[in-house]
N, C-alpha and C positions, 0 to 999 in steps of 0.2 A: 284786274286786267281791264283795259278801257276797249268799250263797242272798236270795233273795224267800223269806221265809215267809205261807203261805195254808193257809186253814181250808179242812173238809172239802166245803165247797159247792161245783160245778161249774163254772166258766167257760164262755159260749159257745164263748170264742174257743181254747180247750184242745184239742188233738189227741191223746187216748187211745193209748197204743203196746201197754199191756197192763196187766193188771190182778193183783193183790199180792193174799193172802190167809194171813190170820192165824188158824192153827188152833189153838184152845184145848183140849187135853183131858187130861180127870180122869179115870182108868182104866187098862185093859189095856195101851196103848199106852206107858205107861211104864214098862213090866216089861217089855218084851220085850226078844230078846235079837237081838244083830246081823242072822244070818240071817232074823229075822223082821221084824226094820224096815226091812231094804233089802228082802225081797219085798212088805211095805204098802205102802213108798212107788214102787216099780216096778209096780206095779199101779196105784195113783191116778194114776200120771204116763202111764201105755200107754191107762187109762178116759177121760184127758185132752183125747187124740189126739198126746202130745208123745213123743219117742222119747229116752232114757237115752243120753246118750253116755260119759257117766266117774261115779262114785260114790267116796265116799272117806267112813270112817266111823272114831272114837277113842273107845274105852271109857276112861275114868274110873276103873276097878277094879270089881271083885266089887260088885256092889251099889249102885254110886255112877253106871249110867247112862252113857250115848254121848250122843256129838255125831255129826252127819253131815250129806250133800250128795249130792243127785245133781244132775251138770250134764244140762241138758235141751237137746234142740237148740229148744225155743220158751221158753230161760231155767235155771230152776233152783226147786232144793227142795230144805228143810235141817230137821231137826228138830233138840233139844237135850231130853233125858228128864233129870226130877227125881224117878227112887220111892219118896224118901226123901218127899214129898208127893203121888205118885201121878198127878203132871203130865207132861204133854209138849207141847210146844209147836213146831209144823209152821210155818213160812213157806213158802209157793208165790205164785210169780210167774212168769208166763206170757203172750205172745204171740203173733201171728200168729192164725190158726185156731184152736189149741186152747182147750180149756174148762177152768178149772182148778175151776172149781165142781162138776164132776165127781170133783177130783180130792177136796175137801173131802168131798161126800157117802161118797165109796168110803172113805176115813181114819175116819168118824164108824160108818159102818156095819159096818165088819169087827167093831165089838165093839158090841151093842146096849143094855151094861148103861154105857156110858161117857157122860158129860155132854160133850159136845163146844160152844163158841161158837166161831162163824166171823166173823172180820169182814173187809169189804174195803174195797180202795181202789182207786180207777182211777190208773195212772200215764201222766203226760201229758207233754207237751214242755211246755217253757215255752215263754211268748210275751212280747211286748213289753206293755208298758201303756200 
């Protein structure tokens, strides 16, 4: 059976499980080096209210930038750094109780000279039509 594709407008009949957010940033955040991206993103994910259960993070070499993941126990959060453009790009998805909009603001504020855009999206179950 092939995915149902839908735009970003909301269903009544849609049951939200948790909500995805896409963090855009131009700045500090893509220079930095392992020990200091797994303490921003263990910090935006504890400001959350979600607790780290595993993290795993791969440099790229000298200058070229990490990938990384903390698994969360309300989900998960990954960045991927480009300094060669001065990007970095955070996904966080979260449910239950926690806030990941918190986790956004704590990502954007740790460096106040950075451009930061957030977008989000509600993730929902599907339903019948």
């Amino acid at each position: 059976m092939s995915p149902k594709l839908f735009d970003h407008y909301r269903k009544k009949e849609e049951v939200t499980i948790g909500k995805h957010l896409l963090i855009e940033c131009k700045g500090r955040q893509a220079f930095l080096k392992e020990k200091e991206l797994r303490a921003l993103m263990e910090g935006a994910a504890v400001v959350a209210g979600a607790t780290v259960l595993s993290h795993h993070f791969h440099s790229f070499g000298e200058g070229c930038g990490l990938t990384g993941v903390l698994v969360l126990s309300h989900s998960h959060m990954t960045v991927h750094q480009w300094p060669e453009k001065g990007y970095a790009a955070f996904d966080v998805f979260m449910c239950g109780d926690a806030q990941p909009e918190l986790s956004a603001k704590y990502i954007a504020e740790s460096f106040s000279d950075s451009i930061v855009e957030v977008r989000s999206l509600d993730r929902c179950l599907p339903f019948e039509s």
